[in-house]
C-alpha positions, 0 to 999 in steps of 0.5 A, a space after each residue: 500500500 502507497 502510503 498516502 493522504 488517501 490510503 490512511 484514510 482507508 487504513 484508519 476505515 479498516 482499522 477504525 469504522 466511522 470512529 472519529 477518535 481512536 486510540 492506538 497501541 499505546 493508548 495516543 489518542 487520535 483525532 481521525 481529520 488530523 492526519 499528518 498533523 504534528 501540531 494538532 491539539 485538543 483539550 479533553 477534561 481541561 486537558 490539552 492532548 495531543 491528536 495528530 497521527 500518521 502510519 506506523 510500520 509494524 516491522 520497520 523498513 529498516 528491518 525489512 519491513 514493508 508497505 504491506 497493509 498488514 504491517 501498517 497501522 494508524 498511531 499518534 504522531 509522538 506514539 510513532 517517533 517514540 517507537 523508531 526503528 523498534 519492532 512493535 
């Protein structure tokens, strides 16, 4: 799967339904219209919480991962960095 705008949308569809929140594998909370957002905030409980998400790879590219969608899924953009090259 291209890693797109348009195929994010369908991974978080798969992966999420209509849900316009979701939390991904480490509990990141994740705004479905802020893909690609690295600066999207919303409060939650007087709470300023991170929102933005993008695509993570299960098995990274740098160990041979791959684009298939098998090993993408839909994780908060801080989730994500955090994870690096570490196999999830």
């Amino acid at each position: 799967m291209k890693i797109s705008k348009k195929n994010a949308f369908e991974l978080w569809e798969m992966a999420y339904g209509d849900q316009t929140y979701a939390e991904d594998f480490d509990g990141g909370l994740m705004y479905k219209f802020a893909y690609g957002q690295s600066d999207y905030f919303e409060y939650h409980s007087g709470q300023k919480v991170y929102c933005g998400w993008n695509i993570h790879h299960i098995l990274p590219k740098a160990c041979g991962g791959t684009n298939a969608v098998e090993n993408l899924m839909c994780t908060n953009i801080i989730t994500n960095e955090c994870a690096g090259d570490k196999v999830s």
